[in-house]
C-alpha positions as CSV (number, residue, x, y, z in Angstrom):
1,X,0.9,-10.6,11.5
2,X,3.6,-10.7,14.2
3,X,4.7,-7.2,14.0
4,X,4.6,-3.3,14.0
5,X,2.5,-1.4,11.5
6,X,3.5,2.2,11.1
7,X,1.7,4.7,14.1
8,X,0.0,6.5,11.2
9,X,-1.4,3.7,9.9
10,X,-2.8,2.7,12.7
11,X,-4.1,6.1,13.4
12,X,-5.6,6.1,10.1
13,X,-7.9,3.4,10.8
14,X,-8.7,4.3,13.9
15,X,-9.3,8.2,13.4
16,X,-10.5,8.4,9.8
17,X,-11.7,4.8,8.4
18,X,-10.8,1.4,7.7
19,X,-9.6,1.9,4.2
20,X,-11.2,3.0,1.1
21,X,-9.2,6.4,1.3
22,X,-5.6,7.7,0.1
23,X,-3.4,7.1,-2.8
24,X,-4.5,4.7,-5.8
25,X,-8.0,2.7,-5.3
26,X,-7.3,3.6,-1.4
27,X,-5.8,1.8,1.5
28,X,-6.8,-1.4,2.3
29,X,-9.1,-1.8,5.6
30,X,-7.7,-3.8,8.7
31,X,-11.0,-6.1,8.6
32,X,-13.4,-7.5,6.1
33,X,-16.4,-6.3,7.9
34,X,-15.5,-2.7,7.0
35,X,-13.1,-3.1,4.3
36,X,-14.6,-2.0,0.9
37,X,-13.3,-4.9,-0.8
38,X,-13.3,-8.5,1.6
39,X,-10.4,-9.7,-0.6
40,X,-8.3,-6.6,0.3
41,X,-8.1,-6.2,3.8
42,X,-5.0,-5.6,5.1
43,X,-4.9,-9.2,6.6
44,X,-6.4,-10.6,4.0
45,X,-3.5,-9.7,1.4
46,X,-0.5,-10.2,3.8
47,X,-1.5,-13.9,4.3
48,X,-2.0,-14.3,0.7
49,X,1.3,-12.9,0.0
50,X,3.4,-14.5,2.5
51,X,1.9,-18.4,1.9
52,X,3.5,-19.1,-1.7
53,X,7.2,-19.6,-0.4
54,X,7.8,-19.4,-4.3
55,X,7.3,-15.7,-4.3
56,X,10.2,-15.2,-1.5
57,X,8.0,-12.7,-0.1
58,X,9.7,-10.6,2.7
59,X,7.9,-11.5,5.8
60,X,7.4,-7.6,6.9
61,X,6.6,-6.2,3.6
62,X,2.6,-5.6,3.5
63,X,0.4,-4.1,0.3
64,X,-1.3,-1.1,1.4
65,X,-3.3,-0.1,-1.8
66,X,-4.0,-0.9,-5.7
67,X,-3.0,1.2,-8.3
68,X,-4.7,-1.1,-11.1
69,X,-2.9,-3.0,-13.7
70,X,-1.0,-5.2,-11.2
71,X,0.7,-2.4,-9.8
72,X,0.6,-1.6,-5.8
73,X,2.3,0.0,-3.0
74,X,3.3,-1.7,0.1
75,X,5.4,-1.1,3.4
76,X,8.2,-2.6,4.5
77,X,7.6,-3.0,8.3
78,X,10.9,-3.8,9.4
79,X,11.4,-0.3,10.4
80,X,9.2,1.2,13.0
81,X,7.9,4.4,10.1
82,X,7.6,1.9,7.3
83,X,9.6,2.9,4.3
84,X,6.6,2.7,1.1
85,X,8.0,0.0,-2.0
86,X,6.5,0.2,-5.3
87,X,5.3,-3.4,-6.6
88,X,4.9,-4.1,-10.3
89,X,2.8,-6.8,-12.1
90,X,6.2,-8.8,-12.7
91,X,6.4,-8.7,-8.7
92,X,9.4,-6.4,-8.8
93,X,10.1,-4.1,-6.0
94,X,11.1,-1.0,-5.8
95,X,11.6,0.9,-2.3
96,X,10.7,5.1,-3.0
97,X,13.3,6.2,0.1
98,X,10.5,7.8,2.0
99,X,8.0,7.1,4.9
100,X,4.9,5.8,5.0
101,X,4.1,9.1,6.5
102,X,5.8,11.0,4.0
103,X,4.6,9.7,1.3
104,X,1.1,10.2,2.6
105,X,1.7,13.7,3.3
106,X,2.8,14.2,0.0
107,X,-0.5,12.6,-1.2
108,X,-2.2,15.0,1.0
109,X,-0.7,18.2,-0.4
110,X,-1.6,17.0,-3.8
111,X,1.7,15.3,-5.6
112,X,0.7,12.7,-8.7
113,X,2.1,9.7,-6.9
114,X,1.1,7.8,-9.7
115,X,3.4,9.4,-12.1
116,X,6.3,10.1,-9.3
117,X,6.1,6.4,-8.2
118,X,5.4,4.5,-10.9
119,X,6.1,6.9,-14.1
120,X,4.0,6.9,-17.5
121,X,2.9,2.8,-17.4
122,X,0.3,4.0,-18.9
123,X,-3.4,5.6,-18.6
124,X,-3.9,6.4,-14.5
125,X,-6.2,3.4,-13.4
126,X,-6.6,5.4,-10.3
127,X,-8.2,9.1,-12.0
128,X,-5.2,10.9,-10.1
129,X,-4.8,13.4,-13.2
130,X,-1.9,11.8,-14.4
């Protein structure tokens, strides 16, 4: 990819697992052998999403996880912590002001990301309790 992921993230799959665990359907793995879903390894979606120039795709924003219904969270790696953007099925973007780092902590101590994040679209595809 070029660049930096977030420390975390790297810890993550290095210390816990390569994906399949966190907010929504889980993070995406680093590799395909692993991944619990080939399609959505980390590398996997990143190339997809930067080879359509018609999407004008920032070149160090990366999907993390699904949330179902077209909706996903990604992190924009142009700073060193990654700050988390929401993405919506109409490809809009919308940053959330907080870490990659803090936004898994918050996911950690229990907070309904799916309603803070992405507010009432809806029925929670990802069984979060919202």
């Amino acid at each position: 990819m070029g660049f930096q992921l977030p420390p975390l993230l790297e810890k993550l799959w290095t210390e816990v697992g390569n994906g399949g665990f966190g907010p929504g359907y889980g993070l995406f793995g680093v590799d395909s052998e692993n991944a619990s879903e080939i399609s959505m390894s980390i590398p996997n979606v990143y190339l997809q999403s930067v080879a359509d120039d018609s999407y004008d795709w920032p070149k160090k924003l990366v999907m993390i996880c699904e949330w179902g219904c077209g909706n996903f969270s990604a992190i924009d790696c142009s700073a060193i912590d990654g700050e988390v953007v929401d993405l919506f099925d109409d490809l809009e973007r919308k940053a959330k002001g907080c870490t990659f780092a803090q936004w898994m902590e918050d996911w950690v101590n229990g907070v309904d990301l799916w309603t803070r994040d992405f507010g009432k679209l809806g029925p929670d595809p990802a069984g979060t309790g919202a």
